[in-house]
BAZA-166528 format. One record per atom (N, C-alpha, C): atom name; x, y, z. Coordinates in nm, 3 decimals, decimal comma. Example, Ala and Ser with C-alpha at 12.3 -4.5 7.8 and 13.67 -1.06 7.14 Angstrom:
<atomo: N | u: 1,319 | v: -0,569 | w: 0,780>
<atomo: CA | u: 1,230 | v: -0,450 | w: 0,780>
<atomo: C | u: 1,320 | v: -0,330 | w: 0,780>
<atomo: N | u: 1,285 | v: -0,225 | w: 0,708>
<atomo: CA | u: 1,367 | v: -0,106 | w: 0,714>
<atomo: C | u: 1,290 | v: 0,003 | w: 0,787>
//
This chain:
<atomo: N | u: 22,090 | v: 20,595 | w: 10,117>
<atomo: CA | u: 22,019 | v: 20,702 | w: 10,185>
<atomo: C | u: 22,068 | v: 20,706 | w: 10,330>
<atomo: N | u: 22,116 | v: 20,808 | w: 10,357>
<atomo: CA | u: 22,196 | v: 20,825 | w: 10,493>
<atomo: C | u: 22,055 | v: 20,910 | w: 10,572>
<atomo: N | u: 21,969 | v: 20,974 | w: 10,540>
<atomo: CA | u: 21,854 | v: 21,059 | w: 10,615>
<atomo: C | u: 21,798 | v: 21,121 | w: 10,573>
<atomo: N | u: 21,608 | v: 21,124 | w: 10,670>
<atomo: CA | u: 21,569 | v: 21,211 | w: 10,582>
<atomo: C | u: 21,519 | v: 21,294 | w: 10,687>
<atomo: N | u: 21,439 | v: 21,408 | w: 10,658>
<atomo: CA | u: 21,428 | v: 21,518 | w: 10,703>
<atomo: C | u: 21,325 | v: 21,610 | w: 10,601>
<atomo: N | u: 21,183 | v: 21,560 | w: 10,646>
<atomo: CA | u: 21,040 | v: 21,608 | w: 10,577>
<atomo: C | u: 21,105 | v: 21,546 | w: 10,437>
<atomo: N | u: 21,108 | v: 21,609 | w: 10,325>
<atomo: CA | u: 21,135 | v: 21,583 | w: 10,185>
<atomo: C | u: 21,292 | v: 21,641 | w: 10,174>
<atomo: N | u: 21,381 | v: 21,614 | w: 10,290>
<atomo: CA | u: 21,506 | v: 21,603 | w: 10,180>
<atomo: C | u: 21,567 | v: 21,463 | w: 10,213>
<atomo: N | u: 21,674 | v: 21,435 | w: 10,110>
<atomo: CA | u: 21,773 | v: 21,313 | w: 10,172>
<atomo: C | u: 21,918 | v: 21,344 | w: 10,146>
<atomo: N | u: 21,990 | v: 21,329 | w: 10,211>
<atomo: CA | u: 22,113 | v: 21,294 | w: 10,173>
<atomo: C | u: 22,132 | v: 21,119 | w: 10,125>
<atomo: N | u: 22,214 | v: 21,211 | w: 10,012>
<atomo: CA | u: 22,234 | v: 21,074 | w: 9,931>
<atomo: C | u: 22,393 | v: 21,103 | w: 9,881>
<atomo: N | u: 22,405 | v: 20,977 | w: 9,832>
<atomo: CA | u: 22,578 | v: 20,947 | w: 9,819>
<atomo: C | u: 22,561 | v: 20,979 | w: 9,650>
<atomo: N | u: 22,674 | v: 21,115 | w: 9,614>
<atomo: CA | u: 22,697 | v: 21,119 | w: 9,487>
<atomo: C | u: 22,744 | v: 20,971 | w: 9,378>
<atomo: N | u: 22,785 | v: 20,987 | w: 9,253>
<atomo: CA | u: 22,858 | v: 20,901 | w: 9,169>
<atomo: C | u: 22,998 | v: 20,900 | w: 9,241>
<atomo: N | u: 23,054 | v: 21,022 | w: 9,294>
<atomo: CA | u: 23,169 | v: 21,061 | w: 9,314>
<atomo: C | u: 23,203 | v: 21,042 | w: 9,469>
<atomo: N | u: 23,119 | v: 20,993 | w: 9,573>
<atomo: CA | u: 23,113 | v: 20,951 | w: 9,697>
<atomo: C | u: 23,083 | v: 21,079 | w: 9,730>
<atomo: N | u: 23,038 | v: 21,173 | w: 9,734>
<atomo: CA | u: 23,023 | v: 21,314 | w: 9,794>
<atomo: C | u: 22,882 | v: 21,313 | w: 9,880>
<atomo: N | u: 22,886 | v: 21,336 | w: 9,987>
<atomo: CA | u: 22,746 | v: 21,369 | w: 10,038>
<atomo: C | u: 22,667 | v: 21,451 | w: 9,970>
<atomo: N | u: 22,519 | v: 21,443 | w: 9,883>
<atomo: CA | u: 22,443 | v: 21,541 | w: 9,847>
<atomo: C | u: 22,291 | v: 21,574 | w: 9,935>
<atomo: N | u: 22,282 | v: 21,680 | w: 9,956>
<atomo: CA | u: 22,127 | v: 21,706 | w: 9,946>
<atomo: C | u: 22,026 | v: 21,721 | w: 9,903>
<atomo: N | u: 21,929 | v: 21,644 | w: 9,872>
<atomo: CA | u: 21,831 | v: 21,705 | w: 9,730>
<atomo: C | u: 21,724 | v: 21,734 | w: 9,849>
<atomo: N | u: 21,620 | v: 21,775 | w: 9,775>
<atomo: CA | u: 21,467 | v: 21,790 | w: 9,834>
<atomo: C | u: 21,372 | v: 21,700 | w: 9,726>
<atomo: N | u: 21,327 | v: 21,630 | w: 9,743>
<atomo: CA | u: 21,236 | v: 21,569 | w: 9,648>
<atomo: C | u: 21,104 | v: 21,661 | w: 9,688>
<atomo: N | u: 21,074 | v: 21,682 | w: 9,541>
<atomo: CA | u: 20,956 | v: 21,759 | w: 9,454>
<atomo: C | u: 20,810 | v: 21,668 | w: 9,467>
<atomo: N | u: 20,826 | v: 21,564 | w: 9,417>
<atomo: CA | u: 20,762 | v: 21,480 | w: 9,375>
<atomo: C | u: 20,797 | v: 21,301 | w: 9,356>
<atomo: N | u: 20,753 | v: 21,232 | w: 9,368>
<atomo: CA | u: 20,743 | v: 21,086 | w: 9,316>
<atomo: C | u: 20,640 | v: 21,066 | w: 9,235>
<atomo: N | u: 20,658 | v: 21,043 | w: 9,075>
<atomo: CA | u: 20,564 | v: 20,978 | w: 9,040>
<atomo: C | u: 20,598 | v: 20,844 | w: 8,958>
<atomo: N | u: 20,450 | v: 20,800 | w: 8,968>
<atomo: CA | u: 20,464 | v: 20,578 | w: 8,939>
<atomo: C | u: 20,375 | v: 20,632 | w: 8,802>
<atomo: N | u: 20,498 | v: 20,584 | w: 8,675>
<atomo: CA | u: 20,401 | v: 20,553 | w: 8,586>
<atomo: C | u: 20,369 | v: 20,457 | w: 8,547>
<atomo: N | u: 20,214 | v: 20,370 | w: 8,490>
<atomo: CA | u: 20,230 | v: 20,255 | w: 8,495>
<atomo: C | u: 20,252 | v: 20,256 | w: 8,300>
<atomo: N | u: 20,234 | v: 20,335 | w: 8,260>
<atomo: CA | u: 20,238 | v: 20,361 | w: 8,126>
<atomo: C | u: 20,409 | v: 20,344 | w: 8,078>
<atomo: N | u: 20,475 | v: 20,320 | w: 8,189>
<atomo: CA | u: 20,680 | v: 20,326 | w: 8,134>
<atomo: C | u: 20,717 | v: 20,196 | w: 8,249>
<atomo: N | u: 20,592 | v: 20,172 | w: 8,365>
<atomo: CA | u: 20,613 | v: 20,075 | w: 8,470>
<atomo: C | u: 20,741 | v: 20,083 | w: 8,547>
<atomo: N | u: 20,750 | v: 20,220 | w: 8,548>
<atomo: CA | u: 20,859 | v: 20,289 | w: 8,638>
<atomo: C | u: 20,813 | v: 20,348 | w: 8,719>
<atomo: N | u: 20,896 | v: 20,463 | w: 8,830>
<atomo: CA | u: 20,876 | v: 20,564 | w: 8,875>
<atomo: C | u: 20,964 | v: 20,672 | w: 8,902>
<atomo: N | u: 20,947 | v: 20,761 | w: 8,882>
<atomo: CA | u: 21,015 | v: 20,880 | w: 8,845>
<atomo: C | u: 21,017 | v: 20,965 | w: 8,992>
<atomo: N | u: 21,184 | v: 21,031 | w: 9,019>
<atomo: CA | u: 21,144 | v: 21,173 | w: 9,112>
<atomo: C | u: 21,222 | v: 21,293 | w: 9,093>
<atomo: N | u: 21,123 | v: 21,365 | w: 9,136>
<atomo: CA | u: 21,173 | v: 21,467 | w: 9,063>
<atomo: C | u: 21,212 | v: 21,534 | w: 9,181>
<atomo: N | u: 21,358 | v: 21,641 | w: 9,149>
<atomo: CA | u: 21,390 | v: 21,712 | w: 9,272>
<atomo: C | u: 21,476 | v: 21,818 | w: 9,254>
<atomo: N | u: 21,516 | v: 21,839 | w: 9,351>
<atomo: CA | u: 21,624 | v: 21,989 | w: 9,340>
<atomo: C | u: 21,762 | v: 21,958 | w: 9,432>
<atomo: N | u: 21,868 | v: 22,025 | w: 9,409>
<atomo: CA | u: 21,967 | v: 21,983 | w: 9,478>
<atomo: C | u: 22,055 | v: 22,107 | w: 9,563>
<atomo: N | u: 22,038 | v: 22,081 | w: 9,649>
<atomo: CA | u: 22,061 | v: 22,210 | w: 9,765>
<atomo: C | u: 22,192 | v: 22,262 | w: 9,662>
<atomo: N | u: 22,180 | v: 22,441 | w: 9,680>
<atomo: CA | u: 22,256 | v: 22,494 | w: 9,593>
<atomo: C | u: 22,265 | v: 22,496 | w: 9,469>
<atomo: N | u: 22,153 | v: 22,466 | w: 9,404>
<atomo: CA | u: 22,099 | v: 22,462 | w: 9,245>
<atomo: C | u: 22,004 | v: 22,470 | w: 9,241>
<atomo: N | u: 21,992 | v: 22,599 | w: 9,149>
<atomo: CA | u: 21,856 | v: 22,650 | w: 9,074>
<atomo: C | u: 21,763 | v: 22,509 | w: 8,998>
<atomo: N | u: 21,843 | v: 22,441 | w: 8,986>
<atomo: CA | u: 21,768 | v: 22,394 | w: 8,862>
<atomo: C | u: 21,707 | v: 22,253 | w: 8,939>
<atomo: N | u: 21,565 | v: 22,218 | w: 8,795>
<atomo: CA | u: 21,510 | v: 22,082 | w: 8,911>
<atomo: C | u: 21,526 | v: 21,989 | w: 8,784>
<atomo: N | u: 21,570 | v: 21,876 | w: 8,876>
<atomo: CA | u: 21,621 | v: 21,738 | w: 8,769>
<atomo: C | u: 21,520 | v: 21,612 | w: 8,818>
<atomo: N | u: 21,545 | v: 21,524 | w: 8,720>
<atomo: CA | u: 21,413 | v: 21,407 | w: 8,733>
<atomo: C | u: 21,548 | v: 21,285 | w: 8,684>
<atomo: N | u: 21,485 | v: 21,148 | w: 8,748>
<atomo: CA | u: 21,519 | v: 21,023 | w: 8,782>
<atomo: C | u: 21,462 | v: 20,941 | w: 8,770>
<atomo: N | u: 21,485 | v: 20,807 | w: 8,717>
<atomo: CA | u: 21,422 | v: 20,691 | w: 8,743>
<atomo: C | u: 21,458 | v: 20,666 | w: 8,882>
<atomo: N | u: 21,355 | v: 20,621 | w: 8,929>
<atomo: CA | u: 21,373 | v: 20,638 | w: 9,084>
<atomo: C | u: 21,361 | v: 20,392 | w: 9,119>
<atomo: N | u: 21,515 | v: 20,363 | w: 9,098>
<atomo: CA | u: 21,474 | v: 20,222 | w: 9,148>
<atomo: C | u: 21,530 | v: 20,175 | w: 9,296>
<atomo: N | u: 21,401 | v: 20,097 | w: 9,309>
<atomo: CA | u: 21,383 | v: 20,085 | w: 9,512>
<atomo: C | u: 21,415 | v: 19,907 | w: 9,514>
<atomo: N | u: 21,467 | v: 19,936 | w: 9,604>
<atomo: CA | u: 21,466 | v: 19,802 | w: 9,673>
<atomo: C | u: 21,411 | v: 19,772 | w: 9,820>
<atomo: N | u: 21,421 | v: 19,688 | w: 9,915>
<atomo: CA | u: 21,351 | v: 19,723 | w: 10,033>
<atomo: C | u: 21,457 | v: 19,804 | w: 10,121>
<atomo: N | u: 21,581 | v: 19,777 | w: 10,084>
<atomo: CA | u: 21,661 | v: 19,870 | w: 10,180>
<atomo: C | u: 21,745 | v: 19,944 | w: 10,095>
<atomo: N | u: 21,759 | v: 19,987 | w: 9,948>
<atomo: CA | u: 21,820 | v: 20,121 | w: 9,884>
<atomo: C | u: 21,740 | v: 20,180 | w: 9,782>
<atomo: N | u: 21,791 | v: 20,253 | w: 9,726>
<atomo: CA | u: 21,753 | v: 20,327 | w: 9,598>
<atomo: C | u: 21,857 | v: 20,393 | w: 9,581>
<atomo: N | u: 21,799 | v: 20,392 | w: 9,383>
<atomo: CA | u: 21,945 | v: 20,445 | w: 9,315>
<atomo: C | u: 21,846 | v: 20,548 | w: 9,211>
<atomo: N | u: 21,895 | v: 20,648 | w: 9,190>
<atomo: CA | u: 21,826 | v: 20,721 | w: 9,087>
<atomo: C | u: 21,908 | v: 20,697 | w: 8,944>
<atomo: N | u: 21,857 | v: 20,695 | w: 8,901>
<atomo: CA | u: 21,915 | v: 20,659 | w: 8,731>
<atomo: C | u: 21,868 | v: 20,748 | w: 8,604>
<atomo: N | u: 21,942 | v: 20,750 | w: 8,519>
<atomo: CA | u: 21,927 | v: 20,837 | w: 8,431>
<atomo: C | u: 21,802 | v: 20,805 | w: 8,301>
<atomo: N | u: 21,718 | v: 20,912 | w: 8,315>
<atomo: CA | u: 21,595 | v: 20,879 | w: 8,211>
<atomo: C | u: 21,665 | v: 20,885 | w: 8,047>
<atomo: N | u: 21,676 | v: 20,791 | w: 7,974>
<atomo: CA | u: 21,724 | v: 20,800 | w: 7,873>
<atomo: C | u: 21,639 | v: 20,785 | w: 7,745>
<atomo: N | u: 21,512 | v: 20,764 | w: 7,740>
<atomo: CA | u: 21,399 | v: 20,760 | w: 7,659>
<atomo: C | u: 21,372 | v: 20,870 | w: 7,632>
<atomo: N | u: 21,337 | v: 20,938 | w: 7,503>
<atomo: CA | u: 21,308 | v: 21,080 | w: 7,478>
<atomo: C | u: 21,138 | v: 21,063 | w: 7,507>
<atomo: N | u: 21,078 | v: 20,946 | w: 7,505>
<atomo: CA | u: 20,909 | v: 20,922 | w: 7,543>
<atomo: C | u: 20,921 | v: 20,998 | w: 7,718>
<atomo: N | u: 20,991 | v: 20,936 | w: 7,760>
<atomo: CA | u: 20,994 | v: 20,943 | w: 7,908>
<atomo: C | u: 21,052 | v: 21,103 | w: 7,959>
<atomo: N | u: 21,111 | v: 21,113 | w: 7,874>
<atomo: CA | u: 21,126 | v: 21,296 | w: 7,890>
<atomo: C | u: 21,037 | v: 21,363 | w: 7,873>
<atomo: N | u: 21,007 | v: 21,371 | w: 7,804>
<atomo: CA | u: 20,832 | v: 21,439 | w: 7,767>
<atomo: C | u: 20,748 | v: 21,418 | w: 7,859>
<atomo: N | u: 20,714 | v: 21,302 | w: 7,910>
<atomo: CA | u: 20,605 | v: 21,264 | w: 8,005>
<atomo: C | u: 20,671 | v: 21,311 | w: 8,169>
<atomo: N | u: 20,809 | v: 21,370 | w: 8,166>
<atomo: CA | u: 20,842 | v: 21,371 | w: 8,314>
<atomo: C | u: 20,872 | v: 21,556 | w: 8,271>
<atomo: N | u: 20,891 | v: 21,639 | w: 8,140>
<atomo: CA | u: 20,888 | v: 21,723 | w: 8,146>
<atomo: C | u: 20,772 | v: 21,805 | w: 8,181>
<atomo: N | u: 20,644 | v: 21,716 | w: 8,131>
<atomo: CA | u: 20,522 | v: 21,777 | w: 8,146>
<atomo: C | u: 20,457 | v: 21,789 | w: 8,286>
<atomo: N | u: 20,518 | v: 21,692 | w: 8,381>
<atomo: CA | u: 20,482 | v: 21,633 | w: 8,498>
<atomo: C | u: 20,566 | v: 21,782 | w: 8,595>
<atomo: N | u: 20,682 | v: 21,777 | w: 8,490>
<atomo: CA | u: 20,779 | v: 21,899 | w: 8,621>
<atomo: C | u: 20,707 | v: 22,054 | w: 8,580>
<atomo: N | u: 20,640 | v: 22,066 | w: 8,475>
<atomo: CA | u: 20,579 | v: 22,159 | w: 8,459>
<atomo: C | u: 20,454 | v: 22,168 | w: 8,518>
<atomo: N | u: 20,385 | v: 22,059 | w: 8,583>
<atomo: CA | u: 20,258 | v: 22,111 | w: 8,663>
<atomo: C | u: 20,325 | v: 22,104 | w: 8,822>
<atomo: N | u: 20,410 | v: 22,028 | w: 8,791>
<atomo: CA | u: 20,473 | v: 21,982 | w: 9,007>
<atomo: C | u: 20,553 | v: 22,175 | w: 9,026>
<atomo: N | u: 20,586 | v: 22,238 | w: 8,891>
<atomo: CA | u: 20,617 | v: 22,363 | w: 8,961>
<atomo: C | u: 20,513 | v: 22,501 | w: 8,983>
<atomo: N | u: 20,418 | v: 22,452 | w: 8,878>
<atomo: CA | u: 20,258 | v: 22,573 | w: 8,911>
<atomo: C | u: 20,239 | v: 22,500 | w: 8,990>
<atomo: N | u: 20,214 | v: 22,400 | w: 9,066>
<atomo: CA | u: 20,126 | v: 22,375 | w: 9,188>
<atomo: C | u: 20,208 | v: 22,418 | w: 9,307>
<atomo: N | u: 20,353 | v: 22,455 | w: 9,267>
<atomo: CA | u: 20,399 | v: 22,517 | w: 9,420>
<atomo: C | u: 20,465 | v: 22,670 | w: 9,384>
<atomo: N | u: 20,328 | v: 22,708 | w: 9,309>
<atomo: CA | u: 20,329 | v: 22,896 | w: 9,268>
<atomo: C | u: 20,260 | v: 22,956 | w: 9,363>
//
C-alpha cells in the first residue's frame, strides 16, 4: 500500500503496475474466519471482492475461491450497492 486517500489506495498490481481501487466495504466473517473487501477499480464499471489478508505492515488481496464464500460475498455486494442508491 503506497496511500490512502478517504477510501481509495493505491496498490501494486500482480504485474507491478500502480492501481487505484476505492474500497466499498470490509467485511470480517467469522463464519469463513476471514475478511473480505470489496471494491472498484478506478476506470471499471465493475465491483470485485477479495480475501483481504493483513499483516501489521501489508496486505495482499487474494482470490476467493470457495463457491460458499461467493455466495456469502455476492449477497454482501448486493446490499453494500442498495445502501449506496
Amino acid at each position: 500500500m503506497n496511500e490512502t486517500i478517504d477510501n481509495q489506495l493505491t496498490v501494486k498490481a500482480a504485474n507491478g503496475q500502480d492501481v487505484t481501487i476505492s474500497v466499498l466495504d470490509i467485511i470480517d466473517s467469522i463464519e469463513f474466519n476471514k475478511s473480505f473487501m470489496i471494491y472498484s477499480v478506478d476506470g471499471d464499471d465493475g465491483v470485485f471482492a477479495s480475501v483481504l489478508d493483513e499483516t501489521d505492515t501489508t496486505f495482499a488481496l487474494n482470490a476467493i475461491t470457495d463457491k460458499m464464500e461467493w455466495d456469502y460475498i455476492n449477497a454482501q455486494i448486493d446490499m453494500t450497492l442498495k445502501e449506496e442508491e
